[in-house]
N, C-alpha and C positions, 0 to 999 in steps of 0.2 A: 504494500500500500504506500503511495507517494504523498511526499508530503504534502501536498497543496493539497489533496483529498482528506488528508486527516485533520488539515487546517477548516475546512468547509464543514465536515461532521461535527468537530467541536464549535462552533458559529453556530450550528443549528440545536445543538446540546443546550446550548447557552442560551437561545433565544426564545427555546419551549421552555424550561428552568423561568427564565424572567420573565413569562406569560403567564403560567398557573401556579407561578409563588404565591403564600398569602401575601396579604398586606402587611408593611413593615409597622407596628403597633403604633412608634414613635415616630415624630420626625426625625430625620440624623441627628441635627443640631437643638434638640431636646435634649434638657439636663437632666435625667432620672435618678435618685437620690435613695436607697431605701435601708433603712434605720432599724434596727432590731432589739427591740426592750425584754432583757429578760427582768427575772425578780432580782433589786434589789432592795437595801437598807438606805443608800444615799438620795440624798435629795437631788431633785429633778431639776431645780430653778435651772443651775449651768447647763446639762446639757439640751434642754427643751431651748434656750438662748442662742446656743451653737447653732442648733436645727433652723431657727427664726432663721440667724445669718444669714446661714446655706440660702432660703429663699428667699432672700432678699438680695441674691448674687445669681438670682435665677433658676436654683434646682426645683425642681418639683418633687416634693419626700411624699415617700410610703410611710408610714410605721404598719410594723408587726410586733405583737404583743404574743409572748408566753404564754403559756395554758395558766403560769401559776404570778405572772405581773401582771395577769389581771385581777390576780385576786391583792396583791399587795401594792401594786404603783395607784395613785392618784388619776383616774383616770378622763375626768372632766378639766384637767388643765393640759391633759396632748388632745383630746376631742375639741380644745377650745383656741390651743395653737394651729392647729392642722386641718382640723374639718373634721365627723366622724366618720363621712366616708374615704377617707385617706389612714383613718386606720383599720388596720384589720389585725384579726384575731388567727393565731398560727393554725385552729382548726378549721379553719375555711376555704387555705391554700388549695388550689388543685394545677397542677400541670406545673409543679416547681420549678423547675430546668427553665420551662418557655416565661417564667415571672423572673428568674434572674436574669435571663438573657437580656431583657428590655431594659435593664438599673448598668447605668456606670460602674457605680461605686456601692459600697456597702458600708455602714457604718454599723458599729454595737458602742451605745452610746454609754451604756454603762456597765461594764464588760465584768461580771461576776465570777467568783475562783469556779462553782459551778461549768458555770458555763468554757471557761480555758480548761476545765480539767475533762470535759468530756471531746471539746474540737484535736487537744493534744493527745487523747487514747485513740483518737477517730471513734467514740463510742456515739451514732448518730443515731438518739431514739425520739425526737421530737421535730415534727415539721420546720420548726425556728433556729434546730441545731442543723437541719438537714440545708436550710435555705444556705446558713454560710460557708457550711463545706462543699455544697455546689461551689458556691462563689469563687472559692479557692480551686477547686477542679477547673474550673474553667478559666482562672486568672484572672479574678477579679481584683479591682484593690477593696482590702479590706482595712478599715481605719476602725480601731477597736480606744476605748478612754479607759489607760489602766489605772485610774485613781480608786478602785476598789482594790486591786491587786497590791498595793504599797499599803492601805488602812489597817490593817490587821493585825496586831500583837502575837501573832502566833509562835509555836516553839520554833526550835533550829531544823528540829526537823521536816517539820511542814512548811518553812521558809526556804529549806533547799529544794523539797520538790518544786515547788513553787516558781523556783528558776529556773527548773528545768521544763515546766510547761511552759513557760516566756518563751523559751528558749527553741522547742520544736514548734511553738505558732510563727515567731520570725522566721525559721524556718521556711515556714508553710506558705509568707507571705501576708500575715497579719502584720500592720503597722502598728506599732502601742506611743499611743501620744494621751499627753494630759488632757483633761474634756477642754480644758479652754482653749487648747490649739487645736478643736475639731476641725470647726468652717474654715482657718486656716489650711488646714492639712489637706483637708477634699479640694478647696481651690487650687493646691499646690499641683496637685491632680492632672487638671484639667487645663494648662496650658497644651498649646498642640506644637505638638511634637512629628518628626519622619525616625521611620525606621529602616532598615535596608536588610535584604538578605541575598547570599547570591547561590544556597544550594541550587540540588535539581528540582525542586517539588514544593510549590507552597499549597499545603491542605485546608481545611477548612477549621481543623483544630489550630492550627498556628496562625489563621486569623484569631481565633478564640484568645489565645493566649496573649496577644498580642497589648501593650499596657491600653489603660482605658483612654489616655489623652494621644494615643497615636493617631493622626488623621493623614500620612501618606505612609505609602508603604515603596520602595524602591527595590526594583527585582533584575538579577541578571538577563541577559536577553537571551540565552536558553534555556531560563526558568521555564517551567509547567506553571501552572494556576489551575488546578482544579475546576469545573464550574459551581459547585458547592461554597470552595474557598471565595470566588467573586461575588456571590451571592450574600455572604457572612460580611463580606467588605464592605457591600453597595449597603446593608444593612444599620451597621456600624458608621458609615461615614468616611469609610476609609478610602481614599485615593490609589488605586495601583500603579505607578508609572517606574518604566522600562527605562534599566539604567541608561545614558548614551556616554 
């Protein structure tokens, strides 16, 4: 098979793919923001303020609430920040994968030992634990506020595991900042950015992974492109252009 024939198959690959795709949920250039409250003990004022910021620099937030922050957070002062259709409750999720996909960014605005001790074992038994280890599988940034993770009086030895869950979330790609450099942290985010790669093969997972503020992508000129992978790009926002 010659080339100029496999160049035409793929052209028409591409053009049935971009005909009977659904609809892309968001615009590109829509800022989708989603926030994930599990239970804590800490007061709310900071990081519900951070959140205002964020939309006041344009994001548009989700909150998703724990099975069990709803039973202890204060819950008519983020229904009175946000809307209460803008929060929802982790048992209502459905199609999780296709609800991260649409968010930039991910925030856990007040990121409990709970919660680091189950993302750090991968133990994913809750829709709201499950939402950020997507996030991570897919390379999301995830902006976590470790100010519950330092309050704790604990002994020596629950202070060293303790560092060692820090330890495997940076790993994983969790950023741990103080709640008050949240909206700092996300817009730090979202400057745009190129990236460049010159393998043989860009797939539609290495759009995926690709950071959230990347908006070109630069590829050698006997790169492949999947049509999957242009599909995840045109989606995202990302520009493909052919190195010269």
């Amino acid at each position: 098979m010659n080339q100029e024939l496999v160049d035409q198959i793929r052209k028409i690959v591409e053009q049935v793919l971009e005909e009977h795709a659904p609809a892309t949920p968001q615009a590109a250039d829509e800022k989708r923001l989603l926030a994930v409250f599990g239970a804590t003990q800490l007061g709310l004022d900071e990081p519900l303020q951070q959140l205002q910021t964020c939309m006041q620099d344009g994001w548009k937030i989700t909150i998703i609430l724990s099975d069990l922050a709803t039973k202890i957070l204060n819950l008519e002062s983020i229904h009175a920040a946000f809307g209460e259709e803008n929060v929802l409750q982790e048992n209502t999720l459905t199609d999780i994968s296709s609800f991260v996909d649409i968010h930039q960014q991910i925030v856990l605005p007040v990121f409990s030992h709970p919660m680091a001790a189950k993302l750090a074992l991968g133990f994913v038994d809750t829709p709201a634990i499950y939402v950020v280890y997507e996030a991570l599988a897919k390379g999301k940034t995830v902006i976590a506020a470790c100010d519950s993770l330092k309050q704790d009086k604990a002994s020596q030895q629950i202070n060293a595991i303790q560092v060692e869950y820090v330890n495997v979330l940076s790993a994983l790609g969790v950023q741990l900042v103080p709640m008050i450099q949240i909206a700092e942290s996300v817009n730090d985010k979202t400057s745009d950015s190129s990236a460049s790669l010159d393998g043989p093969l860009i797939s539609a997972s290495i759009i995926s992974n690709l950071d959230a503020n990347v908006r070109e992508l630069v590829y050698g000129t006997k790169t492949i492109i999947t049509p999957l992978a242009r599909e995840h790009a045109k989606k995202r926002g990302i520009k493909l252009i052919p190195k010269r």
